[in-house]
GUMARVEX-612883 format. One record per residue (C-alpha): residue number from 1; residue in three letters; x, y, z. Coordinates in Angstrom, 3 decimals. Example, Ala and Ser with C-alpha at 12.3 -4.5 7.8 and 13.67 -1.06 7.14 Angstrom:
resi, resn, px, py, pz
1, ALA, 12.300, -4.500, 7.800
2, SER, 13.670, -1.060, 7.140
***
This chain:
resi, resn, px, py, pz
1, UNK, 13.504, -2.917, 19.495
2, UNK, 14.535, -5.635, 16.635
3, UNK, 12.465, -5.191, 13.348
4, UNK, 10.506, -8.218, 14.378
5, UNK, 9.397, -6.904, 17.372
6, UNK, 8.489, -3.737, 15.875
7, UNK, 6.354, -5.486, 12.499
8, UNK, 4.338, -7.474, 15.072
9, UNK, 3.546, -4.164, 16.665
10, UNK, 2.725, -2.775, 13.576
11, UNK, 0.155, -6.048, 12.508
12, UNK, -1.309, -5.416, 15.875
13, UNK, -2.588, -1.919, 15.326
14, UNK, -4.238, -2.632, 12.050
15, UNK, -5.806, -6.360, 13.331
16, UNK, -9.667, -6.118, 12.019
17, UNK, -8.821, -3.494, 9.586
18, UNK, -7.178, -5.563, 6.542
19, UNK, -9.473, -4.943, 4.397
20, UNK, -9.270, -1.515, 4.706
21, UNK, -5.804, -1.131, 5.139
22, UNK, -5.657, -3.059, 1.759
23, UNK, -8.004, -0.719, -0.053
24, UNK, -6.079, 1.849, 1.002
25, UNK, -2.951, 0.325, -0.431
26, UNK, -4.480, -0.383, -3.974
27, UNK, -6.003, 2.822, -4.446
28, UNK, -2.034, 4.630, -3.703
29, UNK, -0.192, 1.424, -5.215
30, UNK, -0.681, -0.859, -8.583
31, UNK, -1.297, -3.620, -6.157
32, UNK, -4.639, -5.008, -6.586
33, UNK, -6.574, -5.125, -3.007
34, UNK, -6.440, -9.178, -3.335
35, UNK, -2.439, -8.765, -3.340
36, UNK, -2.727, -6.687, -0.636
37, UNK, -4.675, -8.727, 1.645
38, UNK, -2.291, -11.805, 0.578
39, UNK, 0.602, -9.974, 1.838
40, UNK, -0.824, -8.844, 4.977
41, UNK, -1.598, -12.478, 5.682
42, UNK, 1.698, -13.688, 4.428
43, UNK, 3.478, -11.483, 6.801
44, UNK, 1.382, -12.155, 10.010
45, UNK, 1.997, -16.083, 9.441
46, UNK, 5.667, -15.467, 8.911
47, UNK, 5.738, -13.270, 12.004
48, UNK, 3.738, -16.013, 13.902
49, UNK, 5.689, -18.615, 13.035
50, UNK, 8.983, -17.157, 12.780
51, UNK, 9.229, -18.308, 9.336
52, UNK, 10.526, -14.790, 8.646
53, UNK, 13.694, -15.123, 10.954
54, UNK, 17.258, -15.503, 9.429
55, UNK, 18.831, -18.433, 8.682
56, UNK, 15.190, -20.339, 8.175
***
C-alpha cells in the first residue's frame, strides 16, 4: 500500500471530524486550530488532485 493510498485512507476516517481532529492537534501541538484545519484541507486537495505526487 503506497503512502498515497494509505493518507487518503487516513482523510477518510476523520471526514466530518476536522474540527475536532484540529482541536485536538492545537491543544498537544503549538499549532493554532486555524493551522490545523488549513493543513487538513491542504492535504485532502493535494491528495484529490494529485498535486502531492512526485515530479509535479
Amino acid at each position: 500500500m503506497g503512502i498515497t493510498t494509505k493518507l487518503k485512507r487516513l482523510l477518510g476516517l476523520v471526514e466530518g471530524h476536522e474540527e475536532e481532529l484540529a482541536a485536538t492537534v492545537s491543544k498537544r501541538t503549538s499549532v493554532s486550530k486555524e493551522q490545523a484545519e488549513k493543513g487538513l484541507r491542504k492535504a485532502t486537495d493535494a491528495v484529490d488532485t494529485g498535486s502531492g505526487e512526485r515530479g509535479n
